[in-house]
Structure formats: C-alpha cells, structure tokens
N, C-alpha and C positions, 0 to 999 in steps of 0.2 A: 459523599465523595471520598474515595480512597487514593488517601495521597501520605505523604510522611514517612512512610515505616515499611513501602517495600521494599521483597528483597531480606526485612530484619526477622530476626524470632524473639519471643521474647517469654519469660519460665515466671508462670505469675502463679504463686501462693493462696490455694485458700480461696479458687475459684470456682468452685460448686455452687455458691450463690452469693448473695447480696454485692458488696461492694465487689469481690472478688470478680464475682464473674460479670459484673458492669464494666471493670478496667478489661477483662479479656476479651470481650464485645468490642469494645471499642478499639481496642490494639490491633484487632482480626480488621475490622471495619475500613482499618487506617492504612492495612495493608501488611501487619505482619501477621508471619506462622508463630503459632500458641500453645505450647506447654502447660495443660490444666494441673499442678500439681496439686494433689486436694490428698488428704484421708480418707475421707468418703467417695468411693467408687462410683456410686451410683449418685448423687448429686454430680461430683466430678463427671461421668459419661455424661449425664445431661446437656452439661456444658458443651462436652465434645460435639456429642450428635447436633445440638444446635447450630454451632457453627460450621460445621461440614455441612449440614443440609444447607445452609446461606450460603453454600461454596468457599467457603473459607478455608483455610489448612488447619487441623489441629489436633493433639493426639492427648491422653491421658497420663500420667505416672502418679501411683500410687506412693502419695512422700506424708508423714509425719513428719513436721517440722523440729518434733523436741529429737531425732534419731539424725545421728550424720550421715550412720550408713544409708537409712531412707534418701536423705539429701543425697549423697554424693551418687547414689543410685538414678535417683533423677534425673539430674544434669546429665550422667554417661545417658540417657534416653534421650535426651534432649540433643545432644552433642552426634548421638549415632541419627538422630531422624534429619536435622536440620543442617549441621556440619559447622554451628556458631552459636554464641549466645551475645546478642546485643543488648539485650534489654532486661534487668531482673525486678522482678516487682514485689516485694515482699509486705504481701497484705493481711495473710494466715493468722490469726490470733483469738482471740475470743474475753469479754466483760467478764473480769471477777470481781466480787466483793466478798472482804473480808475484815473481822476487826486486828488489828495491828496488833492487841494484848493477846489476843486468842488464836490469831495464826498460828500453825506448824512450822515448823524448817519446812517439811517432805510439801506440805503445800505451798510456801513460799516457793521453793524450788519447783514445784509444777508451774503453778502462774508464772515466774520468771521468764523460767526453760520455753514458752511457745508464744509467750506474749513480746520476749527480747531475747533470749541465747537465739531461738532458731531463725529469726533474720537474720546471725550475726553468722552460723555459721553457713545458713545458706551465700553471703557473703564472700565467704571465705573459700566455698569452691568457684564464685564467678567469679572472683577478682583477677586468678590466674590464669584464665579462659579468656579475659577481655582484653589482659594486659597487655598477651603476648600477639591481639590484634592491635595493640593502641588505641583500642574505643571501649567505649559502654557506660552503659547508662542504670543505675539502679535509684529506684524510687521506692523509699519507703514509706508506707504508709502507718502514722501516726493518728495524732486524734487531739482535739482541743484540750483533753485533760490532761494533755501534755505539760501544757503551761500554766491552765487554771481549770478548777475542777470544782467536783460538788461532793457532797458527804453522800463517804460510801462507796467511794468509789478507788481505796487500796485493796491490792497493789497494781491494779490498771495502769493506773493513774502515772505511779513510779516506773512501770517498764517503758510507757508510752514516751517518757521525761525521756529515757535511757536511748530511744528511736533517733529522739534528735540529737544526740550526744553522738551518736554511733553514724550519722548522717555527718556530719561537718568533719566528724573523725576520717572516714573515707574521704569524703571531696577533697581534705588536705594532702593526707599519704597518696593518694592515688592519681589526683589529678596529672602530675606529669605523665602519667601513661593512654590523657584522655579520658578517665570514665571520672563521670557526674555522678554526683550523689544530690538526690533531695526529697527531703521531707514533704509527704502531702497529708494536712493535719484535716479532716474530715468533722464535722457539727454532727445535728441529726440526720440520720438518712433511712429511709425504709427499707430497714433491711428487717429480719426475724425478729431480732431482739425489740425492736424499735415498736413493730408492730405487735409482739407479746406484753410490751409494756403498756403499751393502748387497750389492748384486749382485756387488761386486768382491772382495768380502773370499772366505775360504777355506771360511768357514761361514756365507753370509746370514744363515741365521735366527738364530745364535750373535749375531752381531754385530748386529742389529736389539734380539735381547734384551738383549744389555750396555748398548746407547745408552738405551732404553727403563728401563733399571733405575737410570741417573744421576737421573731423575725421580723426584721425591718420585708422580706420581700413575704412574708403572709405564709411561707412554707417550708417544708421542710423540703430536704433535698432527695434526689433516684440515686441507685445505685449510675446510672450511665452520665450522671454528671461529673461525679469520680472520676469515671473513665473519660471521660472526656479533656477533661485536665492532664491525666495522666500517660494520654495519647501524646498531648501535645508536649508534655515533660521530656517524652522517650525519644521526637524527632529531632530532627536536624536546626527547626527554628527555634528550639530551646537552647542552642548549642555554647551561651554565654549564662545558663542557668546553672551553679551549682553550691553547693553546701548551705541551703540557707532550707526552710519551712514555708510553705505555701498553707494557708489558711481557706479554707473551701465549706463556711458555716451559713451561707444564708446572710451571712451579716449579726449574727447571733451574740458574735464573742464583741464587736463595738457597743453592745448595751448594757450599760451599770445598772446596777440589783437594783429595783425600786425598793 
C-alpha cells in the first residue's frame, strides 16, 4: 500500500544495493520520488531502472560521499528534478578493519571521511534546503557496533559511535526548524559483505545457520526491512520521533556472550 510519503522526495546514499537500495524501495513504495545517489553508476542505474519500471519516480546522481562538490552537485539534481528535499537518508559507507597500532593518518582519514565526514556534510547541504521549508527528516543509518562491537572491527566501529553523536547533534540545533534526526542502528543483514562472509567459511550454509541461531527470531535480517523502518521514520506518523537510535538486530544485541 502506498501511503506516508506522498508528494515527498527523498536523496538516499549508497543505494546501488543492499541496505541502500532496500530504504529506496521502500521510500518509492510509500510514495516518495527518489534520489539514487551512489558512486557506482551502474549498480546506482539499476536501482533507477527498477523503480521506474515499478512505476515509481526516480532518477540517478552520481555523488562520492568523501567529495562536497560531488554532494552539493547532487542535491542541485535533486532540487532541479523534484523542487524539495524532505527526506535525507544517509546510508553510504562501507566495513573496515584495521589494527589501531598500524593504521595510517591517510587511512584513518579515508575510513573517517565516508564512513562519518560524508553523512555530516551531506547534512550540511540539507539542513538549509529543509530549514527554510520548516520540515525534514534525515535518518541516519548507523550499526550495532555503534555501541557494542566485536574484534576487528576499528575504525567502523568509532565512525559508527560518531553517527549517533552527530544524530542527537542535529535533532537539538535543528529541531526548532522542524527537521528530525534519527539513528537507524542495523544487526546482520544480507547485504554483499554479509554473504561474502558466509561464502568464505568451510561450510556456508553451517555457518549462515549458527549466525542466524545467535537470533532470538532464527534469522538474519533483508535489506527491505531496513527500509521498512526507515519508511516509517521519514512519514508523518513518526512525527514525535527524534534524536534518539532505533535498534533493527533480529534481537541479537539482548543476548549476553555465552
């Protein structure tokens, strides 16, 4: 059913696949037009053509998230197609691991730069686009290693911490202008990475089913659950939702370590 979000658009990050392009499905789904900003052209067109062919509105822009000009480039695509930006979804990032002793600067600052600068400055061009409607909604998406994490997983882990810091930062300063900010902190999900870790083990399916059994519900989670949550973040019935973290694991993160 398409209800919630006509009428809106909304400039979602990092939606060529997995969780990305589950929140743009769902956004399209709900009734808004959809800004694919991706790197990748051709993951990103995919996206497009899928929703156009569903009848949906939606168009491409080619954005790297670590570049402002990229960004600010976007949004003017975004702004000339649609005429508004109600909705900002900031999913774009990607898992590093590194040791902390043997990191770089130049790599610290790459993982930073795309995993927390470029939500913040994608940010940074809606906030003035939204303000000066008195509404908007930006949902960032974060991750359980947010708050608690597993070895090996710096500096992830620390930009993700950074998501919700940068999350409660906006819904403060910003809220008298109307725009919500919230944290959607995401468990396992079948995205690439997820299922490259499965592929590597000695018995995929073995080890798909032990991750899947840490879950009190027996599984891991789709990319369109994400979106599903983050549909209902972006409407009008969330409209007392902001600066806090939504937790979306399966039930993962209520189980202490045996």
């Amino acid at each position: 059913m398409r209800q919630g979000l006509e009428g809106k658009s909304a400039f979602v990050t990092g939606a060529g696949g997995g969780i990305g392009r589950g929140i743009a499905e769902r956004l399209a789904a709900n009734g808004a037009s959809v800004t694919i900003a991706e790197i990748n052209p051709t993951t990103g067109g995919a996206t497009v053509d899928a929703l156009c062919q569903a009848g949906y509105s939606a168009q491409f822009a080619r954005v790297d998230i670590r570049s402002e000009q990229d960004i600010k480039a976007g949004v003017a695509a975004h702004l000339a197609q649609y005429g508004a930006l109600d909705v900002l979804v900031n999913n774009a990032g990607a898992n590093q691991h590194y040791d902390a002793a043997r990191m770089t600067v130049d790599e610290w600052e790459r993982s930073l730069s795309l995993n927390l600068r470029g939500a913040w400055l994608c940010c940074k061009h809606a906030l003035p686009i939204m303000a000066a409607r008195e509404a908007g909604v930006i949902v960032n998406i974060a991750s359980v290693h947010a708050t608690m994490t597993s070895y090996n997983f710096f500096p992830y882990n620390v930009a993700k911490s950074g998501i919700l810091g940068l999350t409660r930062s906006l819904a403060l300063d910003w809220g008298r202008h109307n725009i919500r900010a919230v944290a959607v902190s995401p468990g396992w999900v079948r995205t690439q990475p997820a299922i490259e870790y499965f592929e590597q083990a000695d018995d995929p399916a073995a080890e798909e089913q032990r991750v899947s059994d840490l879950h009190p519900l027996k599984r891991i989670g789709e990319p369109k659950n994400i979106g599903d949550l983050v549909a209902f973040l972006a409407s009008d019935e969330a409209s007392y939702i902001t600066g806090t973290e939504i937790v979306i694991d399966g039930g993962i993160t209520a189980r202490h370590a045996d």
